[in-house]
C-alpha positions in Angstrom: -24.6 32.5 -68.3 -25.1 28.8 -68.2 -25.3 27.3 -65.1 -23.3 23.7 -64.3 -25.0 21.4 -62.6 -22.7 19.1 -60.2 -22.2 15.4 -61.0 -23.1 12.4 -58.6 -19.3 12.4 -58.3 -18.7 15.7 -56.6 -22.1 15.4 -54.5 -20.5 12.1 -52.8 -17.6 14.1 -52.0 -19.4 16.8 -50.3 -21.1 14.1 -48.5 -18.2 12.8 -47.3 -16.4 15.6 -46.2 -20.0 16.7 -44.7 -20.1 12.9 -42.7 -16.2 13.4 -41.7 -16.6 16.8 -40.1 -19.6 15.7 -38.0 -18.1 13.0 -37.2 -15.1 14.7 -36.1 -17.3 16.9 -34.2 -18.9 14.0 -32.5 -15.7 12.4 -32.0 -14.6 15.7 -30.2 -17.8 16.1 -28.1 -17.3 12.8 -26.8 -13.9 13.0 -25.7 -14.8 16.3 -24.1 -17.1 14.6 -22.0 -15.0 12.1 -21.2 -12.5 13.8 -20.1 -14.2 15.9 -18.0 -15.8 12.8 -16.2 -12.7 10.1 -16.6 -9.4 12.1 -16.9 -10.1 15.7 -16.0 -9.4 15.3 -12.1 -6.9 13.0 -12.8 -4.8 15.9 -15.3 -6.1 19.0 -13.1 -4.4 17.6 -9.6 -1.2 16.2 -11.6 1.7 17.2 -9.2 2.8 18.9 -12.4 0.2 21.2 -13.2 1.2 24.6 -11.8 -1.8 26.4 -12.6 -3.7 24.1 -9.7 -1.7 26.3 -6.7 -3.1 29.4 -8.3 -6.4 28.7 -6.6 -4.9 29.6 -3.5 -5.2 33.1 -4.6 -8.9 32.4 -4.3 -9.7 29.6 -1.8 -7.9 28.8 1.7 -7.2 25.5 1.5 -9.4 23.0 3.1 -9.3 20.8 6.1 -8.2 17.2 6.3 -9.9 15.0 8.4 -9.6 11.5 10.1 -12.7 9.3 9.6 -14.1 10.7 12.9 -13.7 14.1 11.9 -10.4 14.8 13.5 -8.3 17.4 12.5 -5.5 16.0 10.9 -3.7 19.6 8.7 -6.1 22.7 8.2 -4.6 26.5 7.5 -4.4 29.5 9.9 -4.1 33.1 8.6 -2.1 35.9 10.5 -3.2 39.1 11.2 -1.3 39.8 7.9 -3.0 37.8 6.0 -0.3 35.5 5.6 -1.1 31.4 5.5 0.5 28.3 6.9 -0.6 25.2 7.1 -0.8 23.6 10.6 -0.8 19.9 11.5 -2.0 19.3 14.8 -0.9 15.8 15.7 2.7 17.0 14.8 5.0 13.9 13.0 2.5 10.9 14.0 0.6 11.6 10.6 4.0 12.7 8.7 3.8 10.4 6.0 0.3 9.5 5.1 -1.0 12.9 5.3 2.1 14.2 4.0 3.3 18.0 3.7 2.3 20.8 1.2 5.3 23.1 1.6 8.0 22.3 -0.4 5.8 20.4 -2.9 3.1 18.2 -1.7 3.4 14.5 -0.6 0.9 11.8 1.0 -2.9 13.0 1.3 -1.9 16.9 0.6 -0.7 15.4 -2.7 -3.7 13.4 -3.2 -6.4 16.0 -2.7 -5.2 19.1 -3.3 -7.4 19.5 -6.0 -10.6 18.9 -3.8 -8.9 21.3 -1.0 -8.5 23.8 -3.3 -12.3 23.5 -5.1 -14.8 25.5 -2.9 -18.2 24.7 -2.8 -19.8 27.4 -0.4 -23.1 28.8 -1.6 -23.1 30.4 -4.4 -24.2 34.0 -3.2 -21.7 33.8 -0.3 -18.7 32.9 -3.4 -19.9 35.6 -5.8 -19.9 38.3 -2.6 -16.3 37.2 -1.4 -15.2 37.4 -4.8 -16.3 41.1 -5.3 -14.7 42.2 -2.5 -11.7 40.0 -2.5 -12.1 37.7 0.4 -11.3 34.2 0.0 -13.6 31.1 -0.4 -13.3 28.6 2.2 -12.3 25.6 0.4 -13.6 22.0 0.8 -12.7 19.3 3.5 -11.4 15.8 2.7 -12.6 13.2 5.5 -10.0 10.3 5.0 -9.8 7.1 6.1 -7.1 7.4 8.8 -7.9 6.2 12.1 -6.4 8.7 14.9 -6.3 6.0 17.8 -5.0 3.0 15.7 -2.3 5.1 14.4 -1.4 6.2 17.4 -1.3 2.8 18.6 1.4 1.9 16.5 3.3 4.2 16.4 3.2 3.5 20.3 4.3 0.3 19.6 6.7 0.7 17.3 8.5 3.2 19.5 11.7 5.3 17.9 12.5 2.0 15.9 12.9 2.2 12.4 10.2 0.4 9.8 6.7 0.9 9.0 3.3 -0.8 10.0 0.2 -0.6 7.9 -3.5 -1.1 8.8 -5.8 -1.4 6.5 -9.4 -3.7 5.9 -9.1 -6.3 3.4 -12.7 -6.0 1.9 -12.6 -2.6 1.5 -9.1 -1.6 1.1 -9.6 1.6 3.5 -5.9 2.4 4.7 -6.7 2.8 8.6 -2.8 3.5 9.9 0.4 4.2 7.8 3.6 4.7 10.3 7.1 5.3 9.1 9.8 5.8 11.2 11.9 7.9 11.9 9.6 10.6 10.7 9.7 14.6 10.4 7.7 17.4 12.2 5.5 18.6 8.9 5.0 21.7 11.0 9.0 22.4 11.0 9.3 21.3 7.9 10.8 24.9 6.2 13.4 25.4 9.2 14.2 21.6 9.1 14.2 21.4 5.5 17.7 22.1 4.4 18.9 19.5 6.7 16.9 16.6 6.0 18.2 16.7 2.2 21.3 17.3 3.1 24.2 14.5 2.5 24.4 14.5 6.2 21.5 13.1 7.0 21.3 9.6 6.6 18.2 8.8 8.2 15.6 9.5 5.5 13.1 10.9 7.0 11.4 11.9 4.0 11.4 8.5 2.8 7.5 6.8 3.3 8.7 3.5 4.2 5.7 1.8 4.0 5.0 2.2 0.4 8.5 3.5 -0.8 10.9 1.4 1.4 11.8 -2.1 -0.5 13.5 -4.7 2.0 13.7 -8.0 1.3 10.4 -10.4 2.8 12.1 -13.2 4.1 9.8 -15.7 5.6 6.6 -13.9 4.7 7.5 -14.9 1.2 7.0 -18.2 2.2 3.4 -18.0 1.3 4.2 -17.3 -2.3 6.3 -20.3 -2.7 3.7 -23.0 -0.5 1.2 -21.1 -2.7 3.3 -22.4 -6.0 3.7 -25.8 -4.6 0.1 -26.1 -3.9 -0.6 -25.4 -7.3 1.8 -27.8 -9.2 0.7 -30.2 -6.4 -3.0 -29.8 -5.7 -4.1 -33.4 -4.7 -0.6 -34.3 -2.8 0.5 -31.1 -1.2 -0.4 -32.2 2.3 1.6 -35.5 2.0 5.1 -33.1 1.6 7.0 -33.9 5.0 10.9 -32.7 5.2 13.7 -33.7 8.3 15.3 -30.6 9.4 18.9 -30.8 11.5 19.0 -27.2 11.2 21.1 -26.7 8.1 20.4 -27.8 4.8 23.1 -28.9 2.4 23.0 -28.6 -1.4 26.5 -29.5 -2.8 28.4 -26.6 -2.2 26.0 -24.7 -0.7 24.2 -24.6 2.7 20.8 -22.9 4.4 20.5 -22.6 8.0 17.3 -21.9 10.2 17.1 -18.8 11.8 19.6 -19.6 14.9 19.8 -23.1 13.7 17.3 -24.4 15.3 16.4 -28.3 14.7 12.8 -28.3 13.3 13.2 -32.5 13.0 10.4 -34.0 11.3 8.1 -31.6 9.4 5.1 -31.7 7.8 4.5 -28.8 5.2 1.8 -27.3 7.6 4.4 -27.6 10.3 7.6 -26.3 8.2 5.6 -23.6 7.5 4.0 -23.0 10.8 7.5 -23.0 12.0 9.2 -21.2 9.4 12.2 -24.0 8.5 14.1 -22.5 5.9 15.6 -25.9 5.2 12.1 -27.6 4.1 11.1 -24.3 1.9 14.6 -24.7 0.4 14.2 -28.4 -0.4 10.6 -27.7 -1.6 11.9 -25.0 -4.0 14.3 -26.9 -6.0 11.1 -28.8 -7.2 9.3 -26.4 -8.6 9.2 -24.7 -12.1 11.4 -21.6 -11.4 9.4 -20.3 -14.8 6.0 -20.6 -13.3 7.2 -19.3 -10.4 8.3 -15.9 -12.1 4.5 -15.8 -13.5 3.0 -16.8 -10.2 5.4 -13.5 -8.0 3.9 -11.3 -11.1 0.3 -12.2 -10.5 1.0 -11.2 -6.9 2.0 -8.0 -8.4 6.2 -8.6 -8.1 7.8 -6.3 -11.0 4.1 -4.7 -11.6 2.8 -1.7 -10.7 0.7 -1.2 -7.9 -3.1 -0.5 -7.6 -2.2 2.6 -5.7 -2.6 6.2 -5.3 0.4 7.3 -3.4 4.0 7.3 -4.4 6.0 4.1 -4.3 8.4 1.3 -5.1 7.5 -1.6 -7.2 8.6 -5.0 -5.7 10.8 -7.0 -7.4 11.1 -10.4 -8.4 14.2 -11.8 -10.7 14.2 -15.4 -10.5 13.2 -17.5 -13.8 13.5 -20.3 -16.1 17.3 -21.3 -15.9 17.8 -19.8 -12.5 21.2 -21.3 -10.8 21.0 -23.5 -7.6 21.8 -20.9 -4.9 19.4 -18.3 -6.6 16.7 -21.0 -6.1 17.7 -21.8 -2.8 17.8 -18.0 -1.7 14.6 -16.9 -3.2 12.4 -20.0 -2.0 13.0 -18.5 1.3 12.4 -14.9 0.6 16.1 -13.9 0.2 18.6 -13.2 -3.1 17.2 -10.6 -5.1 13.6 -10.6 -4.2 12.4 -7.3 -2.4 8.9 -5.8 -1.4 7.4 -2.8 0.4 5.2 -3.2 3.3 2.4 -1.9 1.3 2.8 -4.3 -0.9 3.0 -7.2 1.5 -0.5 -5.8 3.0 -1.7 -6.2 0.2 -1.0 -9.6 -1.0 -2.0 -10.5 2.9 -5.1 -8.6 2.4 -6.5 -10.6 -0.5 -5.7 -13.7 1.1 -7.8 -12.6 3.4 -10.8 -11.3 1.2 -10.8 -15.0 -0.3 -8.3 -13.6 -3.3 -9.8 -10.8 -4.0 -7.9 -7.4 -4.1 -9.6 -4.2 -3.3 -7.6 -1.4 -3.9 -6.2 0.4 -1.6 -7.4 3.9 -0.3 -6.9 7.0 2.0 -9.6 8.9 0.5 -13.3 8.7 2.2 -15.6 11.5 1.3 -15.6 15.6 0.0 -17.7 17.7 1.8 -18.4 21.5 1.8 -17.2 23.9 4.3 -20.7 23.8 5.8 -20.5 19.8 6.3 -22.9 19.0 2.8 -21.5 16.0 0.5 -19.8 16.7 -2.7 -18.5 13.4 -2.8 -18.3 10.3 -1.9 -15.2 7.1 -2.5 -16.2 3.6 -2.7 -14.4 0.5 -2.4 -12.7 -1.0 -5.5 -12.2 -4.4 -6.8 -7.9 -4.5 -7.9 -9.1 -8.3 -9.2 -8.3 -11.8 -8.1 -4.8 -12.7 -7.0 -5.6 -16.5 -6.3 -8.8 -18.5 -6.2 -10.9 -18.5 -3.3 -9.8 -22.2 -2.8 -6.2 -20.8 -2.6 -7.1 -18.3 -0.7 -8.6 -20.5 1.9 -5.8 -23.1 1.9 -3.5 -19.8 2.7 -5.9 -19.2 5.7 -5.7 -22.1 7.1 -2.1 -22.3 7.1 -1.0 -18.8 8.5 -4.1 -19.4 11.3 -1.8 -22.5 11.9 1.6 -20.3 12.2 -0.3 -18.3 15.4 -1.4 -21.4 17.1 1.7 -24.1 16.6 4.5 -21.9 15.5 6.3 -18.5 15.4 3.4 -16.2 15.4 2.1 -17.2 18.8 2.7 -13.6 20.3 -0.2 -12.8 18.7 -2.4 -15.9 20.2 -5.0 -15.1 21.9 -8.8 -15.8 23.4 -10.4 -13.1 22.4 -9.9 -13.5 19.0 -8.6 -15.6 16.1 -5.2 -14.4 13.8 -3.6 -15.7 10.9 -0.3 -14.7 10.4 3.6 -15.1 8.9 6.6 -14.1 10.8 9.6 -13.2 8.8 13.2 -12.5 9.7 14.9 -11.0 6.3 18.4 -10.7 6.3 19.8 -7.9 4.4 24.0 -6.9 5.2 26.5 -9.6 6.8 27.4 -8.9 9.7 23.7 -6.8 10.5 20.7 -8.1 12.1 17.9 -9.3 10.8 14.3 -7.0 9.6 11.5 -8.6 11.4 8.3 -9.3 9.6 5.1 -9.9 10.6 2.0 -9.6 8.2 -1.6 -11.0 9.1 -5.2 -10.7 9.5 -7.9 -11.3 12.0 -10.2 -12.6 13.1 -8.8 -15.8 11.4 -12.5 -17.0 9.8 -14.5 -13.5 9.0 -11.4 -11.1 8.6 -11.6 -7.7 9.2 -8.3 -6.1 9.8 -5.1 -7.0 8.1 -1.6 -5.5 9.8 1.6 -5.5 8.2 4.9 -4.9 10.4 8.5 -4.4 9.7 11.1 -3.4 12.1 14.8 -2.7 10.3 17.3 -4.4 12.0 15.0 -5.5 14.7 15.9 -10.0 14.8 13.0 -12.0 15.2 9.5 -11.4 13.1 7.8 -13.0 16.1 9.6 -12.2 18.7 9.5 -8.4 17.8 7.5 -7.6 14.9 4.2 -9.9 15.6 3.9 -7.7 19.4 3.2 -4.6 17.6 0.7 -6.3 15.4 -0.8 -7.7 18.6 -1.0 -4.2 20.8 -3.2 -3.1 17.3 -5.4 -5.9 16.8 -5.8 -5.7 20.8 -7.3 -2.1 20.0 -9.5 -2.6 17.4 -11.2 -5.0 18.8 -11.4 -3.8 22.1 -13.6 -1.0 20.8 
């Protein structure tokens, strides 16, 4: 029989499909590998994934540790064999550390996937697994510091609101408080009660990255920050006469208790937080560019963060009515924010506009104390200009030393700050603010403080900043 021999035609075809398949193959290969190096962690510990709390069949789950190697949750067994997870400084780490019964929150949440990875030596895992004895699963050292968060929650007593500590060129989260908290050790006897339509407290609720309140004056650097910019040469040369109560047509601003502010400079309206000034000053600026400018500071956008929370938000625009203006120049109307988020933006001011990212997570190691791995700081990008940045320094620095932030004046060392005092319900009291950094020229903490219902930002709020600065520096 006559053999056919293939045409030029056919042998480009078989080419192709040859070139397509490896390149599929390649193609395949290559997301393998990325996915194990990029994504694979990230789908593995997804709160969704159900297979994850199957290791527990195999590994006791691991310690958590503050950054000094306190124990902040580990797990006991009973004589049974039965597990429970025990948290040894009770509800002062409630919400950063979180729970792991009923679901996981806060750190549990965050690392389960090391806590449940063991890496024991080898010999010692194959032998327990032969004879059915649980691995020992990994510890997570985080960045929580035991005696600043104790130190605020000290100071912010049983009063409702959150503080957060963190270091603005790293982004290490050093002390998260939310109040009122839960007992994580209770948590299954108290659990029916705290989700129950009787309870109106919200325990559950992380405050300081879920809880959105309006910012009051601590908005106030967003809107100088705006005027600076449509006004960089003649910023300085802004003065304002305050009576007490501004008046636009029908519609009127007071200062917080009406106080007389009289002649202002911008430094000094801001120093002393005169709504009637930041009022005036926000009717001339482009409401448009304003929008843009709240989204750059991460208004309506989500957060560089880990941990569950609320976006801020941030409505004003183009076309915006007078009294919209008038009550978002001065952190009121619509605008709301976490504390988290206020850190943040407080934080990069403070890092010369820089954000690093926020994080809870320091290192994995081994039962046996050995390294499996290590987190490192992590640029979020640039919020403002250095030059900004600076200007914004200089500004808050003068709020501690000629205006409402002066209960955190001290010797020993320099703060910048903002008070706020963010009215929420008529008829209710004021949230007090305070968010800030020190010391003033070569920061190295940044504190964030709101008290619900509390009055004054500086007066109440600024205090609680001051007994933690006081700490950390006093080490």
């Amino acid at each position: 029989m006559k053999k056919t021999k293939p045409d030029s035609h056919t042998n480009r075809n078989i080419l192709l499909i040859t070139y397509l398949m490896v390149g599929l193959f390649i193609s395949m290969i290559g997301y393998f590998g990325y996915f194990l190096q990029v994504r694979g962690e990230t789908v593995i510990n997804n709160s969704y994934n159900a297979r994850l709390d199957r290791f527990s069949d195999r590994i006791i789950r691991g310690e958590l540790l503050s950054h000094d190697g306190r124990i902040l949750a580990r797990t006991e067994a009973d004589e049974d064999g039965s597990e429970r997870r025990v948290y040894p400084y009770g509800p002062l780490f409630a919400h950063s550390v979180g729970y792991s019964d009923h679901g996981k929150t806060g750190l549990e949440a965050l690392a389960n996937f090391y806590l449940l990875s063991s890496h024991m030596n080898l010999i010692e895992q194959t032998v327990n697994e032969f004879s059915g004895v649980k691995n020992i699963g990994d510890n997570v050292i985080t960045t929580l510091d035991v005696d600043l968060q104790q130190t605020a929650s000290d100071a912010l007593g049983g009063r409702r609101g959150a503080v957060i500590v963190m270091e603005p060129d790293t982004g290490k989260i050093l002390a998260m408080i939310s109040r009122p908290e839960y007992d994580p050790n209770t948590l299954g006897a108290d659990w029916d009660f705290l989700i129950s339509g009787e309870n109106t407290e919200a325990q559950l609720l992380n405050r300081s990255t879920q809880g959105l309140y309006p910012p009051g004056s601590t908005f106030k650097i967003l809107t100088i920050l705006e005027y600076i910019r449509e006004h960089p040469d003649t910023w300085r040369e802004y003065t304002f006469d305050c009576d007490g109560i501004y008046e636009c047509g029908d519609y009127t601003i007071s200062c917080y208790h009406g106080n007389v502010h009289g002649h202002q400079t911008l430094e000094q309206a801001f120093a002393n937080s005169c709504n009637g000034a930041f009022a005036a000053l926000g009717q001339e600026l482009d409401a448009g560019a304003m929008h843009d400018l709240a989204e750059q500071l991460l208004f309506n956008q989500e957060l560089p963060l880990s941990l569950a929370y609320s976006k801020g938000s941030f409505t004003m625009n183009t076309g915006a009515d007078t009294w919209e203006i008038l009550q978002t120049s001065i952190g009121q109307g619509n605008t709301q924010i976490t504390p988290m988020h206020n850190a943040m933006i407080t934080a990069a001011i403070a890092n010369g506009g820089i954000l690093m990212k926020p994080y809870l997570l320091e290192r994995v190691e081994s039962s046996a104390g050995e390294e499996v791995k290590q987190f490192l700081p992590e640029s979020a990008g640039s919020l403002m200009t250095a030059d900004e940045a600076e200007a914004l320094s200089g500004l808050m620095r003068l709020v501690v030393t000629e205006g409402t932030g002066s209960a955190v004046r001290t010797d020993a060392y320099s703060v910048a700050g903002k008070t706020g005092s963010a009215e929420f319900e008529t008829g209710r009291e004021t949230h007090a603010w305070f968010t800030g950094f020190a010391p003033a020229e070569n920061p190295r903490l940044a504190v964030t403080v709101v008290v619900e219902e509390a009055g004054s930002g500086g007066q109440v709020a600024a205090p609680i900043a001051r007994s933690i600065f006081d700490r950390y520096f006093s080490r």
